[in-house]
N, C-alpha and C positions, 0 to 999 in steps of 0.2 A: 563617809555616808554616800549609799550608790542615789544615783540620779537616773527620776524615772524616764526611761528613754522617749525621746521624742516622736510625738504620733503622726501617723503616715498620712492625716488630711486634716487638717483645719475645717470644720463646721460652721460659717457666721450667720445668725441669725439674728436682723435689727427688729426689735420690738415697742411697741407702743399701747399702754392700756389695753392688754389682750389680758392681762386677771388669769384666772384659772384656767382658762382655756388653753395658755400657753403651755401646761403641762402635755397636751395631746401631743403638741410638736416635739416639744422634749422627747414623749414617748418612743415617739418614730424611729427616734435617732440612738435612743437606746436599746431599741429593739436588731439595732443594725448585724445582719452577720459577720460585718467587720468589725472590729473591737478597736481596733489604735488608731482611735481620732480624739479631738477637743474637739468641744463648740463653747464656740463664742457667743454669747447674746446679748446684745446690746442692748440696754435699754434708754430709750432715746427721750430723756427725761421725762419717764412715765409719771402719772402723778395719783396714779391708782395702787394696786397690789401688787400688780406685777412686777416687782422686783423681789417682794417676797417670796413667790411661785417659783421663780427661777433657783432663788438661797435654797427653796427646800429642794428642791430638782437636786442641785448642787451636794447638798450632806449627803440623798441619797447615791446620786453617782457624780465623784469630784471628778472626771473628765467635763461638767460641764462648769464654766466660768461667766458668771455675770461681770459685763460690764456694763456702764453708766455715763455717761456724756448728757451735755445739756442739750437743750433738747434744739433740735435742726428742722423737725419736720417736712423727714425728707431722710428717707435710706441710706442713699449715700454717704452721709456723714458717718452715722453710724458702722457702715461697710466698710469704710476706709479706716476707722477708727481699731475693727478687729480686724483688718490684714494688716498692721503696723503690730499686733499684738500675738499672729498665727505665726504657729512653729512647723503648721506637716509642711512635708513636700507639693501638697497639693492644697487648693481651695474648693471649697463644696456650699454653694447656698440654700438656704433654709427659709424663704418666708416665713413669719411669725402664725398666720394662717394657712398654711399648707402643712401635708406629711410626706412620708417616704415609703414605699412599701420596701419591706426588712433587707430586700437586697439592693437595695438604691446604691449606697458606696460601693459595695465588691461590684457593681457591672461600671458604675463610673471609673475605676481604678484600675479595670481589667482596660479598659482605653484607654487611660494615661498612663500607665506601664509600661502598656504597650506601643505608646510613641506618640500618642493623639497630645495639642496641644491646649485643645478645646472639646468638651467634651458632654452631649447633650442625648436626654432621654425622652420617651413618650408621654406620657399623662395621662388619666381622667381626672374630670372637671365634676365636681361634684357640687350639689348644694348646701347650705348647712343644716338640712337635715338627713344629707348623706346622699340624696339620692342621684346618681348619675345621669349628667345632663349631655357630657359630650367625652369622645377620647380620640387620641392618637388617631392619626392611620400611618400606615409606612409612607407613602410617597409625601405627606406633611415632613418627615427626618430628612427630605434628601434636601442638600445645601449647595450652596452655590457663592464668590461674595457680591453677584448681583441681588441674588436672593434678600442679602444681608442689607443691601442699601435699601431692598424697596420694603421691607417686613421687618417687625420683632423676632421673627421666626422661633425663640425658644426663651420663657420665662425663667430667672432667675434660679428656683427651686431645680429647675430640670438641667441647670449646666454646673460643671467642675472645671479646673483648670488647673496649670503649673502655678503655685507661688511666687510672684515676681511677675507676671507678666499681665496684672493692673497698675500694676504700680507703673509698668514701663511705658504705659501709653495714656499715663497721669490719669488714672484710678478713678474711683466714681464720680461723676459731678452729678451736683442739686441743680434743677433749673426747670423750664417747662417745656416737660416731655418725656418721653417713654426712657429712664436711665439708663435699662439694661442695651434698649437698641442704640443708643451712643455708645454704650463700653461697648458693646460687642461687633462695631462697625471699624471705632477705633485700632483694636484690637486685629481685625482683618484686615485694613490701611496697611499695618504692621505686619502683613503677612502670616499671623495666625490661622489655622484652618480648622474647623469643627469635624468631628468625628462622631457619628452617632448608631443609636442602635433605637428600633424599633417600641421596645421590649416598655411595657405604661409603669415607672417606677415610682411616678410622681402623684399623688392628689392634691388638683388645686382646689382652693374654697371658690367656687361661682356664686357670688355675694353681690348685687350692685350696691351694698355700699362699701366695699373696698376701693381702697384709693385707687387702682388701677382705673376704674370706672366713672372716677374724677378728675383723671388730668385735662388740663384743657388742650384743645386742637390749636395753636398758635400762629403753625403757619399753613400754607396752600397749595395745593398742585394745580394750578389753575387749565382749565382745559379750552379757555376762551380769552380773550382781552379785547374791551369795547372803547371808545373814543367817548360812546353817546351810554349812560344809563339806562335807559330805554331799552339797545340795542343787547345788554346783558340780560336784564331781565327776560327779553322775550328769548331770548335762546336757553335762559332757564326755565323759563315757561313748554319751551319746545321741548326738552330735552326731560320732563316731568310725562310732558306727555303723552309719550313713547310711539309718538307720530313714528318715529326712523328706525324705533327700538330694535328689527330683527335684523336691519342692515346692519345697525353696531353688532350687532354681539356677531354677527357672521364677520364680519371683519375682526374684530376681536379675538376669534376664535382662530383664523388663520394664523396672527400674526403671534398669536399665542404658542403655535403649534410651531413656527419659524423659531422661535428664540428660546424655546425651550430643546428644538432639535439642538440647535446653536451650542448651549448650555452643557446638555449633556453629552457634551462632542470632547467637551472641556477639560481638561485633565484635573482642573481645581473642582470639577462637579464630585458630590457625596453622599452616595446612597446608607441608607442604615445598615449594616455589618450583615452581611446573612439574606439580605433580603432581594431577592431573584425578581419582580416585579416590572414595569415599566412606568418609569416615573413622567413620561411625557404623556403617556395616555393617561394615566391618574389622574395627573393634574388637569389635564385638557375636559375631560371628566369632570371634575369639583368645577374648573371655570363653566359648561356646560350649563350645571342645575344651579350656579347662581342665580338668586333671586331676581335681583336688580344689579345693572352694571356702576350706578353711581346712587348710592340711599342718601345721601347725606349733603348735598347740591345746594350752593348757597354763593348768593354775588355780593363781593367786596373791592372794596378800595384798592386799587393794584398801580400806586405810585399816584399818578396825575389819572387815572386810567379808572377801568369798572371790569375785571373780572367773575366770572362765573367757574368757579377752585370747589375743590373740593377739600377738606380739614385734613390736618397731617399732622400726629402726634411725636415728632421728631423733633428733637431739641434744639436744633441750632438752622438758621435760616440758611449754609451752606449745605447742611445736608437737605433742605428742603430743594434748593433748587437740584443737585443731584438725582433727587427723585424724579424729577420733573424732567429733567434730561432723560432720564435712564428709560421712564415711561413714555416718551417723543421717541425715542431712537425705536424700543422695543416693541410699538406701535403706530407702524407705519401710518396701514389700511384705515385704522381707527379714525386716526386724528388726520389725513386726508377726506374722511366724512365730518366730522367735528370741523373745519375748517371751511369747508363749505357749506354747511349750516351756519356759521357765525358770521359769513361774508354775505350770505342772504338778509340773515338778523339784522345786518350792520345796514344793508341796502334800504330794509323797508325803514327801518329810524330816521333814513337819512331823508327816503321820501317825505316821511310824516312832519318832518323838520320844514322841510322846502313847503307842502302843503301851509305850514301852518305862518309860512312869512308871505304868503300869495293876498 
C-alpha cells in the first residue's frame, strides 16, 4: 500500500470558539497555489462548534487535520502541540482570524528553498467588515536583530520557517507577553535571520477584541527614576505637556538617523527581496509624522524608587531591560535631554521638601 508522500509545509492553526467563521481560514489555505501541505488546527478546547467546522473542512479536503488539546488559553500550547504533530519540511502559521491571499505558501517557499531560515511577508489589516484599515510598506520588511529586540516586527500569520528550528530554541512559551516576539528574538539569539519580501500576502482581522489587544503591558522602559514621588510625577506632568516636545523629537530624529545609518551599514541588515528603496529615510520619515513621541506615560514603582516607564509587551523582564539598554545606547541626544529634565524635577521636589520642613 503506497504512502501518501509527505507535504512540503506544515499549516498550524490554534483555534478557539471561532464557529463558522473558521471555515474562511480554512478557505484561504485551500485556495493555496501550492498544493502539498497539511494544516494543523488546534483546537484549544473549544467548547462551541468549532471542532465540527473544522471535521467538515476535513471530509471536504483531508490535507486538513483537527487536533484537540485541553484547553491552555494561550496559543502556544496549542503551536507546540502541532509542530510535535508536522511532517513538511517547513512550518507556516495561520491565525484562526486571519487569511492568505492564494500565493501566501509559493512566495513563503520560494524564501525558504531558497536558503532563508526565517521567512516574513507584508499584510493588510482589515476590519471585520473587511474594510481596509492599514498595510505594509516596504521599508516596515527591512530587519535588523536590533530591530528584533525593540519591536514584534512580523505577526505570526505572515512568517514560515525551517521545521526544527522552534523546537531548538525551546518552542512557544505561554506567559505575559507578545509570544511570537520571544520566539522570534529567541530564534535570532540563535543566529536565525529573517528574509522578507514586500509583496501584502496576509490579511489580519483589526478587531479590538482579539487577544492581541488584550495582553497586558507587564514590564517598563522607564525613561526617568525618582528617589521622591513628587519628583516623577512632575516630570510626567512635564513631559504630557510637551513644554520640550520639539527638542525631543529633534534629538530623536538625529539619533534616529545615526543608528539607523549604523544598521544598515550592517551586513545582518534586510531589505525585502527586489526592493531598491532607502530604508533610513523611510523610516526616519514614519519616525517624523509620528504623532506623539511617548502616548502611553505612566509612573510606577521602580524597586525602592518611582519611575516614569513607558509599558512593554515583552515577556520576560530580561528582555525588558535589553530594551531599555538598546533604547539608552541608540538614543543618546534624547535621553541626555530626558536627564536633565528629571534632574530639574528631582531639584524642585527636593526644594518643596526642604520648604515644607522650614
Amino acid at each position: 500500500m503506497e504512502h501518501a508522500p509527505e507535504p512540503r509545509v506544515s499549516v498550524i492553526c490554534p483555534t478557539y470558539n471561532r464557529s463558522r467563521a473558521i471555515l474562511d481560514t480554512l478557505a484561504s489555505v485551500t485556495a493555496q497555489t501550492v498544493t502539498d501541505w497539511e494544516m494543523l488546527v488546534v483546537s484549544d478546547g473549544s467548547t462551541d462548534d468549532t471542532d465540527d467546522w473544522v471535521r467538515h473542512g476535513a471530509r471536504t479536503d483531508p490535507r486538513i487535520r483537527l487536533l484537540r488539546t485541553e484547553r491552555h488559553g494561550h496559543p502556544s500550547g496549542p503551536r507546540n502541540t502541532a509542530l510535535a504533530e508536522a511532517r513538511g519540511e517547513f512550518v507556516a502559521y495561520l491565525d484562526h482570524d486571519d487569511q492568505w491571499r492564494a500565493d501566501h505558501l509559493e512566495v513563503v517557499l520560494s524564501l525558504l528553498e531558497g536558503g532563508a531560515e526565517l521567512a516574513a511577508t507584508g499584510f493588510e489589516l482589515r476590519d471585520p467588515r473587511g474594510t481596509l484599515r492599514a498595510a505594509s510598506q516596504p521599508y516596515e520588511m527591512c530587519w535588523h536583530p536590533e530591530f528584533q529586540v525593540l519591536g514584534v516586527v512580523f505577526e505570526p500569520s505572515r512568517v514560515a520557517h525551517r521545521r526544527g528550528l522552534a523546537e531548538r530554541v525551546g518552542g512557544w512559551r505561554a506567559g505575559a507577553g507578545l509570544e511570537d516576539w520571544d520566539l522570534w528574538l529567541r530564534m535570532t539569539d540563535a543566529g536565525a535571520r529573517f528574509t522578507t519580501v514586500a509583496d501584502r500576502t496576509t490579511v489580519l482581522l483589526d478587531d479590538s477584541g482579539t487577544r492581541r489587544h488584550r495582553i497586558p503591558a507587564r514590564h517598563r522602559l522607564p525613561l526617568a527614576v525618582f528617589d521622591d514621588p513628587r519628583a516623577a510625577r512632575s516630570m510626567l506632568e512635564l513631559l504630557r505637556s510637551g513644554r520640550d516636545a520639539a527638542a525631543y523629537r529633534t534629538a530623536q530624529l538625529a539619533d534616529t538617523e545615526e543608528w539607523l545609518a549604523r544598521l544598515v551599514a550592517d551586513e545582518r541588515f534586510t531589505r525585502p527581496l527586489g526592493w531598491q528603496g532607502d530604508p533610513a529615510a523611510e523610516i526616519a520619515r514614519a519616525r517624523r509624522s509620528a504623532p506623539d513621541l511617548w502616548p502611553d506615560l505612566l509612573v510606577v514603582r521602580w524597586g525602592e524608587r518611582y519611575a516614569v516607564a513607558q509599558p512593554l509587551r515583552c515577556s520576560t523582564a530580561e528582555h525588558a531591560e535589553r530594551v531599555t539598554s538598546l533604547v539608552r545606547r541608540s538614543q543618546p541626544r534624547l535621553f541626555a535631554l530626558l536627564d536633565a529634565a528629571a534632574a530639574e524635577c528631582a531639584r524642585t521636589a527636593g526644594n518643596l521638601t526642604g520648604a515644607g520642613r522650614r
